[in-house]
C-alpha positions in Angstrom: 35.2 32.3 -3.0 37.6 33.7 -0.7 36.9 33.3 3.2 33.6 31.2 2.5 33.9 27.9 4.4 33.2 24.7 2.5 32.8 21.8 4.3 31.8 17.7 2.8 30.4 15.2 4.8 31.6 11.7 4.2 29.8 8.2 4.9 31.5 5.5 6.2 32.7 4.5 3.2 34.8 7.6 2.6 32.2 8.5 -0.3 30.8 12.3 -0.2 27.3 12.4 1.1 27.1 15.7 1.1 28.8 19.8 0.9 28.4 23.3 1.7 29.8 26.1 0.3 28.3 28.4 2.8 28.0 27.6 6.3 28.7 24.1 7.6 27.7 20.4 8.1 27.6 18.9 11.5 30.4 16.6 11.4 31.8 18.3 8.3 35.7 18.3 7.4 36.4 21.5 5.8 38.1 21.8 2.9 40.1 24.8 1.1 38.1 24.4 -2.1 35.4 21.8 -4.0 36.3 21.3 -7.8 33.2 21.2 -9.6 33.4 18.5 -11.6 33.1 17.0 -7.7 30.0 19.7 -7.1 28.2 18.3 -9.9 28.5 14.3 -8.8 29.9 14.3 -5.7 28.7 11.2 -4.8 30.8 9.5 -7.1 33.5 11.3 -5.1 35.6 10.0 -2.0 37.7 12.4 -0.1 41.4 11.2 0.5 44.1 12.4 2.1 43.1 15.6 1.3 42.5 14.9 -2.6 39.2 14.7 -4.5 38.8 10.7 -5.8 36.2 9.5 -8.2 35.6 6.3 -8.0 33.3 4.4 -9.7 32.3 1.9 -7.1 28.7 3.5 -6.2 27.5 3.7 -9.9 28.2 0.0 -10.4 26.7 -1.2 -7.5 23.6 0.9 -8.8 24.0 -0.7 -12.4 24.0 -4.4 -10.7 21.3 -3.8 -8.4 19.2 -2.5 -11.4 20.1 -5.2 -13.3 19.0 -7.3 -10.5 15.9 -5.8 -10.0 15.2 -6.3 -13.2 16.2 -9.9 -13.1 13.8 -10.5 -10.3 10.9 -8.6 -12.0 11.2 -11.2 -14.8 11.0 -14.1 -12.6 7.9 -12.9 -11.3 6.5 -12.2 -14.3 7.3 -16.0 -15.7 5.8 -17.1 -12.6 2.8 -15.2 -12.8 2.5 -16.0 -16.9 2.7 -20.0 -15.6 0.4 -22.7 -15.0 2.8 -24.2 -11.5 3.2 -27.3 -13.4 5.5 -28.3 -10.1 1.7 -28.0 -8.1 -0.3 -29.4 -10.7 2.3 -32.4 -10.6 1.8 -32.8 -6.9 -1.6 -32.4 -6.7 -2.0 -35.2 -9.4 -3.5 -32.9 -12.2 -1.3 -33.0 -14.6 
């Protein structure tokens, strides 16, 4: 790709947020060239010292907010399947 700028953007986590391979990004750092194995998940990417990093950090953050999404749907569902003995006890029905 010779003479093509490529630029990544980074958040403020170091992770890549974003790239070009033609043109630029506002705030961009440029950089000599963007393995594709980064192209096709770059934001499982940070950008180091000049070096390409994955790191995993992002996808299990994802994995444990899914899971406690999940979690959280459940409860609601018990909730929603129960009688609220705790109400029933307090309003002297049960």
């Amino acid at each position: 790709m010779g003479g093509n700028i490529m630029q990544i953007a980074l958040n403020n986590e170091g992770f890549i947020i974003g790239y070009a391979i033609v043109g630029g990004i506002v705030g961009g750092i440029t950089v000599d060239d963007i393995p594709q194995e980064v192209k096709d998940n770059y934001q499982n990417y940070k950008y180091v010292n000049g070096e390409f990093i994955k790191d995993n950090t992002l996808i299990e953050k994802e994995k444990i907010k899914e899971l406690l999404e999940q979690e959280l749907n459940d409860i609601k569902k018990w909730f929603a399947n129960t009688d609220y003995i705790i109400l029933k006890v307090f309003r002297g029905n049960w």
